[in-house]
C-alpha positions in Angstrom: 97.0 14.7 -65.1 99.1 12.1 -63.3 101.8 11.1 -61.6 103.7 10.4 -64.4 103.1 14.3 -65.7 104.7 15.8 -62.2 107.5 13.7 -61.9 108.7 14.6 -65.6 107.6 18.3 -64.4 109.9 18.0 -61.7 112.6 16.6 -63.6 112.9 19.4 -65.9 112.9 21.8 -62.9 115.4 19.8 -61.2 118.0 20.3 -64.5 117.5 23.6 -64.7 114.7 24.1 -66.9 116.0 21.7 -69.5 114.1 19.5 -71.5 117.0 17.8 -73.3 118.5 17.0 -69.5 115.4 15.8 -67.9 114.8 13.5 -71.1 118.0 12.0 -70.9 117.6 11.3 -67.1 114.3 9.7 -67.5 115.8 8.3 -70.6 113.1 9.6 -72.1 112.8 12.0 -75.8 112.5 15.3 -75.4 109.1 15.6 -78.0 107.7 13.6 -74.7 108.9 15.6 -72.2 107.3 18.7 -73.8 104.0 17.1 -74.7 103.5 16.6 -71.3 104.6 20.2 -69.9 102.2 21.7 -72.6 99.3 18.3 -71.8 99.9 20.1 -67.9 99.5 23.8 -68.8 96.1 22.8 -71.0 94.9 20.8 -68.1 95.3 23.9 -65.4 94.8 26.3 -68.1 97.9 28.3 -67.3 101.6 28.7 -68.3 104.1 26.9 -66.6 107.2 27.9 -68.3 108.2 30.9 -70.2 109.7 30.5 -73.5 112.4 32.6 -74.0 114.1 32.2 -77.3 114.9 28.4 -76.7 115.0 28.5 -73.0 112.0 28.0 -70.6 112.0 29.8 -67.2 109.8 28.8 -64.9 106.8 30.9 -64.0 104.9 32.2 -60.7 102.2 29.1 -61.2 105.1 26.8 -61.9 106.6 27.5 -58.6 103.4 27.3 -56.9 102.4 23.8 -59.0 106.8 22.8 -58.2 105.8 22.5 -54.3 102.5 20.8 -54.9 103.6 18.3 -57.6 107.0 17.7 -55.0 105.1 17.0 -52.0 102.6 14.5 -53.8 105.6 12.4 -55.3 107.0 12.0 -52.2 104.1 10.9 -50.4 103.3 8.0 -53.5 107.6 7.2 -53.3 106.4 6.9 -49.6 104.0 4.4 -50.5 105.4 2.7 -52.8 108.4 2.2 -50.4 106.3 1.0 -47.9 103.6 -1.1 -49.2 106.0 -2.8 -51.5 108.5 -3.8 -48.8 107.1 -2.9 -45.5 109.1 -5.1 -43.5 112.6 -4.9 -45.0 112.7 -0.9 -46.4 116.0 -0.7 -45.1 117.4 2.5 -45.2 116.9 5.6 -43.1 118.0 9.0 -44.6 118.9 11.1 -41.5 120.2 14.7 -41.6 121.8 16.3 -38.5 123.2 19.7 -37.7 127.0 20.7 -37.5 127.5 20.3 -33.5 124.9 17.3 -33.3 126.6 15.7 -36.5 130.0 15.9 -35.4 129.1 14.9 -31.4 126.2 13.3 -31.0 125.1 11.5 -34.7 127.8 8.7 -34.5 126.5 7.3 -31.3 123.0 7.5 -32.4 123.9 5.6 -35.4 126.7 3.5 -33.8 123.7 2.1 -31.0 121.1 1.7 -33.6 122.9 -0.2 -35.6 123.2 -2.9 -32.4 119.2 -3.1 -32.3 118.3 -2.7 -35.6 121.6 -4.6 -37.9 119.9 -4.9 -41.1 118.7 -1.4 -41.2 121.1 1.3 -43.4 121.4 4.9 -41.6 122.5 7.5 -44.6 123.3 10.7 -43.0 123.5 14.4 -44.2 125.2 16.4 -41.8 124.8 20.1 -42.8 123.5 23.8 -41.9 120.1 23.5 -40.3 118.7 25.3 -43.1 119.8 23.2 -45.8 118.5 20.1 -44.0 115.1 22.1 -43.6 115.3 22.3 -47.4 116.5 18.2 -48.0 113.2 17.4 -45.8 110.8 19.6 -48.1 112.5 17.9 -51.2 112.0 14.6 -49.8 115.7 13.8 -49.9 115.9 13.0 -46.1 113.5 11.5 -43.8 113.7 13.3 -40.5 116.9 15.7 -39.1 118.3 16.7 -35.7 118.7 20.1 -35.5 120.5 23.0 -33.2 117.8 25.6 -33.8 114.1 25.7 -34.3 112.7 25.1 -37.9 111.5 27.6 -39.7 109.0 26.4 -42.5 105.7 26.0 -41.2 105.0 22.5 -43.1 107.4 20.7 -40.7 106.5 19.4 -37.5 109.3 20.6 -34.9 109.6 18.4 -31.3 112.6 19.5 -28.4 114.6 16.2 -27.7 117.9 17.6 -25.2 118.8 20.6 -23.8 122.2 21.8 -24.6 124.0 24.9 -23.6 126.5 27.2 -25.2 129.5 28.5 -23.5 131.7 31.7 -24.3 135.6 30.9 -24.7 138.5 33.1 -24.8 142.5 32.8 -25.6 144.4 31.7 -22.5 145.6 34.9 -21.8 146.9 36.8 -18.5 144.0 39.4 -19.2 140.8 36.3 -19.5 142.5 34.0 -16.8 142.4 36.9 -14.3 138.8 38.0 -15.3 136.8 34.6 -16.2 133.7 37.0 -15.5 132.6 40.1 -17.9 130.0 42.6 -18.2 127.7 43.1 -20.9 130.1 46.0 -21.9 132.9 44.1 -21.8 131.8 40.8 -23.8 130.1 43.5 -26.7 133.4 45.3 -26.9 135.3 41.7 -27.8 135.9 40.7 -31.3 134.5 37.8 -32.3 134.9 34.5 -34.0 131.2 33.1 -34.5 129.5 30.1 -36.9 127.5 30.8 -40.1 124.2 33.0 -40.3 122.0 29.7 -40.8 123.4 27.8 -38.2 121.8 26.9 -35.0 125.0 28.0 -32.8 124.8 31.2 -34.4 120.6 32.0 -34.5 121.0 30.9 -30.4 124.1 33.9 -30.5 122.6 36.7 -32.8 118.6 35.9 -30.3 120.3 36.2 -26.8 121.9 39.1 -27.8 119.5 41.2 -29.2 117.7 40.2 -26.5 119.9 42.0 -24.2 120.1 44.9 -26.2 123.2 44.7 -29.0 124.2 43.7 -31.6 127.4 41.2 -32.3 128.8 41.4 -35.9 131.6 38.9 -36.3 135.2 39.6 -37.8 135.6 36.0 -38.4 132.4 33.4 -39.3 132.8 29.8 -40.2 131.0 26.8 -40.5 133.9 24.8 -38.6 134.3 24.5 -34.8 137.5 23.3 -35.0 138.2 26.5 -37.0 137.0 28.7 -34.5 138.6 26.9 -31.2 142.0 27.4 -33.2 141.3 31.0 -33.9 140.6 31.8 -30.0 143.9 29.7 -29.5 145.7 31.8 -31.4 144.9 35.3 -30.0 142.5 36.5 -32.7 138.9 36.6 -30.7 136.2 35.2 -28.3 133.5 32.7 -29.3 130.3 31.1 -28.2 130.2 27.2 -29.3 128.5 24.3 -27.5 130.0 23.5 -24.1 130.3 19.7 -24.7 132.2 20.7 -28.2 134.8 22.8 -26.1 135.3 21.0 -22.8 138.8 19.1 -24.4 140.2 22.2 -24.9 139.4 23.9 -21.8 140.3 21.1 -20.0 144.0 20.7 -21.9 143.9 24.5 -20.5 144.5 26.3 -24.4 141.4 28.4 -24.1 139.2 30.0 -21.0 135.8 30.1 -20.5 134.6 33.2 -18.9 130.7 33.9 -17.7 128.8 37.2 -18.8 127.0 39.2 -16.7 123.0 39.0 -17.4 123.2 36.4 -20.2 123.2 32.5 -20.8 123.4 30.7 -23.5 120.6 28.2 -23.5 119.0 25.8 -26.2 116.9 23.0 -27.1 117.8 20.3 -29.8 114.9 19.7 -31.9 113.5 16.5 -34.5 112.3 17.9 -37.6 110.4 16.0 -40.1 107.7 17.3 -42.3 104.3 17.2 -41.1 102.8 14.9 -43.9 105.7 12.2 -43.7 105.0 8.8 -42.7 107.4 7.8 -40.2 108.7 3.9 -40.4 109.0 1.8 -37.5 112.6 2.0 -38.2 112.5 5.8 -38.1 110.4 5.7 -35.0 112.9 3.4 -33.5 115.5 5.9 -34.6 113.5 9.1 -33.1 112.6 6.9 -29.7 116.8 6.6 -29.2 117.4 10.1 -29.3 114.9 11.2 -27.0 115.9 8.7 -24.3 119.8 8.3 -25.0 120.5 10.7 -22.4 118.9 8.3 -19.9 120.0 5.3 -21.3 123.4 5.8 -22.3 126.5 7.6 -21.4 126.9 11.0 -23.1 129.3 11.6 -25.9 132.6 13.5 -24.8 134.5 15.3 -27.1 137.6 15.7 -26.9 138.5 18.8 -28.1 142.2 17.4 -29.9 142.4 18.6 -33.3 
């Protein structure tokens, strides 16, 4: 069994169980590729793919040997990357969550670029969950997330503190109050990011934590979405402070405080625990943690 036999294993789960497509994509035949699915199951003695009629489906142990074979590749890509070009890799494949993507990513990458000019930064900004998922396949290198992670084969390190704040139409009724109870701000209708997100996990924890429940009549993975739907009259919603201070400031939405509850959260690095950090990703990680105290803060501006 070698390298060789997982990649090709990992190529026909990656195109959906198809021989035929994983052939042509390792340019390949397809007589090869199954040789060495059935030279796998003879090694290990068990059955990797169900045949049915002339489709395979992958099986129990096929899913268990998927997350071996796709953590051992990356490790020799690793490697290979590195021992074959150690000083000139190159490239960085960064991910960063929605709020940290849209605010805080391009001055990362913008200031990096200044000390390090021949290194490439490829970013993902997505969901934290999907990032979670692009750091187990190997597809990114590290990610800056809003949350905490949740698989237990990453390695999870708070970087900045950041805090949410609760915003409502610029009304007669919010202007007056800019202060509710618990009862009040449950009663509310609200306007609140994707389950998945780190906005909304920080949301859905503080308030359970205090004893309710908030189910949302609008969700959405955009904050300019949501600032426009509290514009116009249709809800509250919690988003980062330093996402909504334009808009507060240009007066078309007020923040109110709620009795008994804060919105409080820790940015996070994620990066499986197994990965070999470059010196270039080191670099990258060592800017995050001390931008705060060695440059200026980003300041949205809340225009859409």
């Amino acid at each position: 069994m070698t390298v060789r036999h997982m990649k090709i294993f990992l190529a026909i789960t990656e195109n959906g169980c198809n021989t035929t497509k994983a052939a042509q994509a390792l340019m390949m035949t397809q007589p090869a590729v199954s040789l060495a699915v059935r030279e796998l199951e003879q090694y290990y003695g068990v059955v990797l793919f169900d045949r049915i009629g002339r489709r395979l489906k992958i099986t129990e142990a096929g899913l268990q040997f998927q997350e071996y074979a796709a953590h051992i590749c990356s490790l020799f890509d690793d490697m290979e990357k590195g021992m074959r070009d150690w000083d000139a890799l190159g490239l960085l494949r960064v991910g960063a969550s929605i709020t940290i993507g849209s605010q805080f990513l391009p001055r990362y990458v913008q200031t990096f670029g200044v000390l390090h000019p021949g290194t490439q930064v490829r970013a993902l900004v997505a969901p934290s969950d999907l990032l979670e998922q692009k750091i187990m396949d190997n597809e990114l290198d590290f990610a800056l997330i809003e949350g905490v992670a949740h698989n237990p084969a990453l390695r999870a390190e708070e970087y900045m503190e950041d805090c949410l704040i609760v915003i409502c139409p610029n009304n007669e009724y919010f202007r007056n109050k800019r202060h509710l109870t618990t009862d009040e701000f449950r009663r509310q209708s609200f306007l609140l990011r994707e389950p998945g997100s780190g906005t909304r996990e920080v949301v859905d924890q503080v308030t359970e934590n205090a004893g309710f429940h908030v189910s949302p009549i609008w969700e959405a993975m955009s904050t300019t979405a949501l600032v426009n739907a509290v514009i116009n009259g249709l809800g509250i919603s919690v988003l980062p402070q330093r996402m909504v201070m334009g808009v507060i400031e240009h007066g078309l939405v007020v923040p109110v405080s709620v009795e008994g509850i804060e919105f409080r959260r820790r940015f996070h690095i994620i990066y499986h625990r197994e990965k070999y950090l470059t010196r270039a990703a080191r670099d990258f990680l060592d800017l995050c943690r001390n931008y705060e105290m060695d440059y200026p803060l980003p300041h949205y501006s809340g225009l859409f």
